[in-house]
C-alpha positions as CSV (number, residue, x, y, z in Angstrom):
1,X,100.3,87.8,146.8
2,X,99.7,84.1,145.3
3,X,96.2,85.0,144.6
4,X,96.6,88.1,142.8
5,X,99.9,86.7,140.4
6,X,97.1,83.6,139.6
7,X,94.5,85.9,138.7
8,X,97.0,87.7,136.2
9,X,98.0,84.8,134.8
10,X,94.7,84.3,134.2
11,X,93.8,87.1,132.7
12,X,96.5,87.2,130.4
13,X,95.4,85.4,127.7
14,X,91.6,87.9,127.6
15,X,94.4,90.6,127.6
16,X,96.5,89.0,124.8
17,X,93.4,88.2,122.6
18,X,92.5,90.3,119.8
19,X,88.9,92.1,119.1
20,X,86.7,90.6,116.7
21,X,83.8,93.1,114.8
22,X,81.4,92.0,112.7
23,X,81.7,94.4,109.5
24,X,79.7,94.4,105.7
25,X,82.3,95.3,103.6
26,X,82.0,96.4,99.8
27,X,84.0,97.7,97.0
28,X,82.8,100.2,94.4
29,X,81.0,99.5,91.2
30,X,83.8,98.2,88.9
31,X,86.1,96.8,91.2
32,X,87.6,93.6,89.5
33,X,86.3,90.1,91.1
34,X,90.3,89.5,92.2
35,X,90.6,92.3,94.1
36,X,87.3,91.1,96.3
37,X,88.8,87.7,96.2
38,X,91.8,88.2,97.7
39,X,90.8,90.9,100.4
40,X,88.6,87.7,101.6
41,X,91.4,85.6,101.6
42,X,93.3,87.9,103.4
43,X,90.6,88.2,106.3
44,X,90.1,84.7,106.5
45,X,94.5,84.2,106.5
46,X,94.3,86.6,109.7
47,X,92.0,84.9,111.5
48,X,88.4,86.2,110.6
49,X,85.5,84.3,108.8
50,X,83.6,85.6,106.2
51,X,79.9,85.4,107.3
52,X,78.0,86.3,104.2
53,X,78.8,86.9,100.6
54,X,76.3,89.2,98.3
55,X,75.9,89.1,94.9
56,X,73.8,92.3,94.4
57,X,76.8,94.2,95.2
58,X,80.7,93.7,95.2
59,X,81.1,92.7,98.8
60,X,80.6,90.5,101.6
61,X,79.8,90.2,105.6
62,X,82.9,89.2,108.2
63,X,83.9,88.6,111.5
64,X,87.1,89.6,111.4
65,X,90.1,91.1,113.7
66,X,90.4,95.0,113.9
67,X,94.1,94.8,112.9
68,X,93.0,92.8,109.8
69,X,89.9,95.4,109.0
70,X,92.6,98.3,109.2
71,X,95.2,96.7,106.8
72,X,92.0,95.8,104.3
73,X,91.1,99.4,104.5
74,X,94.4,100.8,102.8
75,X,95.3,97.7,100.9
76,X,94.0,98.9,97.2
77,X,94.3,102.6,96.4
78,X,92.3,102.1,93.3
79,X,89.7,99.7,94.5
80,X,88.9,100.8,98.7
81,X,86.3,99.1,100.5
82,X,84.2,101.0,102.3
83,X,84.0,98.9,105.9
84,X,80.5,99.4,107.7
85,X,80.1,97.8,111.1
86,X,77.2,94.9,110.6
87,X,73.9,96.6,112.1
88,X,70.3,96.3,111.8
89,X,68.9,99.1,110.4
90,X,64.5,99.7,110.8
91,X,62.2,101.7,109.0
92,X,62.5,104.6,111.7
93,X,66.2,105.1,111.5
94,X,67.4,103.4,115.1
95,X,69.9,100.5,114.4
96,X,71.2,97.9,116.9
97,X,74.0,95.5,116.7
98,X,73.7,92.4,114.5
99,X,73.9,89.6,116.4
């Protein structure tokens, strides 16, 4: 009984921690630097870093909690990012995980 009540408590905290994904996120031609500015500080406020920024396009790479990639998703009605999971992509169309 001891043993399995330590084991819990143990794995509580695994239990209690939120999952992380790695994500490219970008916003559609137009969308005003302020709106790409604060949807990184929002990610950053909840916990996730921002791993890359791009210049090319309006966007930027992140590790970043699922709760706080679902609340970005629906935070500008005019200006939605489009949120990709971070992937490499080949020449023959398979893809694996970024690391």
């Amino acid at each position: 009984m001891r043993f399995t009540f330590a084991v819990g408590l143990l794995a509580l905290p695994l239990a209690l921690a939120e999952s992380f994904k790695s994500v490219v996120v970008t916003f559609p031609k137009g969308t005003p630097d302020s709106v790409v500015i604060q949807a990184k500080e929002s990610l950053v406020a909840s916990g996730g870093v921002i791993t890359h920024e791009y210049h090319l396009i309006n966007g930027f790479a992140a590790d970043a909690p699922v709760s706080a990639l679902n609340t970005l998703s629906t935070q500008d009605v005019k200006y939605s990012p489009t949120i990709e999971e971070d992937k490499i992509v080949n020449a023959y169309g398979d893809y694996e995980a970024a690391i």
